[in-house]
N, C-alpha and C positions, 0 to 999 in steps of 0.2 A: 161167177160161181155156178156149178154143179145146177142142174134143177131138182135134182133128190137130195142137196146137200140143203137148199134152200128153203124146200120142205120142209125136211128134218128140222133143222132151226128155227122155221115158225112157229110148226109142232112145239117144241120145246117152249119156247116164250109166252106162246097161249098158256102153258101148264102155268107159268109163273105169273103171268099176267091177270089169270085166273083167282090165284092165289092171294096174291096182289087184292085187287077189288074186294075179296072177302076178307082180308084188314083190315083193307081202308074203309069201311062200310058205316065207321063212324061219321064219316063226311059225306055230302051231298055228293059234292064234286068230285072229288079224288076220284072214285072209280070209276066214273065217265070218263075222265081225264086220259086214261091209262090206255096206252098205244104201241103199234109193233109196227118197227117199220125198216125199211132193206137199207143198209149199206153197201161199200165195196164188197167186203169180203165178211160180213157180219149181220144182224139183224138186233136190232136194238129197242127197247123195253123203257118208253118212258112218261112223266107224268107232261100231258102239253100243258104249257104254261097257259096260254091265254083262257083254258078250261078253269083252270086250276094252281092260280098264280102263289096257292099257300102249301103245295104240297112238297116244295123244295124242303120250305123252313121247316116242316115236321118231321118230313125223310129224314132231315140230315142235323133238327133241332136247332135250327140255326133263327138268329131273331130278324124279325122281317118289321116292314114300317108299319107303322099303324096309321095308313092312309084312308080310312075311311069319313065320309062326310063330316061325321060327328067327330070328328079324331083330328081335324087340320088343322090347329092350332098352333102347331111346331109341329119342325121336323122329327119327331119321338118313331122310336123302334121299340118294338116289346121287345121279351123271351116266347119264344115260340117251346111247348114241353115237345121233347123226343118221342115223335109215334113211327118209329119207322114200319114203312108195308113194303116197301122193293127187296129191301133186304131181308127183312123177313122171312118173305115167299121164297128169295134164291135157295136162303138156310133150307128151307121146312122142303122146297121142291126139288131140289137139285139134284137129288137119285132120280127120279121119274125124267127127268129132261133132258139129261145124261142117256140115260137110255133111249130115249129118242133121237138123239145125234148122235149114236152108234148104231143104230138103225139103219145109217147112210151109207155102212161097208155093205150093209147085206142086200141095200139096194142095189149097187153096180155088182155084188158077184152075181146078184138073179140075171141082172140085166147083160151079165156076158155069160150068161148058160149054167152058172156054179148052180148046185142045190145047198 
């Protein structure tokens, strides 16, 4: 990938990432969690697990086990409630980030002489 296209695209996921953390702010963890990191042809926006092994279940309201000390009795899963923060931020930033990965035409015309 491009290195102004690469830019552009971190630019972007910072905005959302950004976003992100001031969501998730109910949680300790979650917005430590939250990370930006390069693909092939991508850059990608996510909560790391070993930070923050509950932020799946909330993203996406999904029930997760309830392994904690006082809790291993059985194998028991709660309801985790739906707090989504990823989506959220895409919804709430998505103009802003957008325009930062169109940003990426106006870098290669400067860079071949266009004004």
């Amino acid at each position: 990938m491009d290195s102004d296209a690469r830019r552009r695209l971190h630019e972007a996921a910072d905005i959302i990432r950004r976003r992100a953390e001031r969501l998730s702010s109910w949680s300790t963890r979650i917005p430590a969690s939250l990370e930006v990191s390069d693909e092939d042809y991508a850059v990608k926006i996510r909560a790391n697990p070993d930070v923050a092994p509950h932020a799946r279940a909330f993203e996406l309201g999904e029930r997760h086990p309830l392994n904690y000390p006082n809790q291993r009795r059985a194998n028991r899963w709660g309801n985790t409630p739906h707090r989504p923060f990823l989506e959220l931020a895409v919804d709430q930033e998505e103009g802003r980030a957008v325009e930062k990965v169109a940003m990426v035409v106006e870098d290669w015309t400067r860079r071949l002489g266009y004004k």
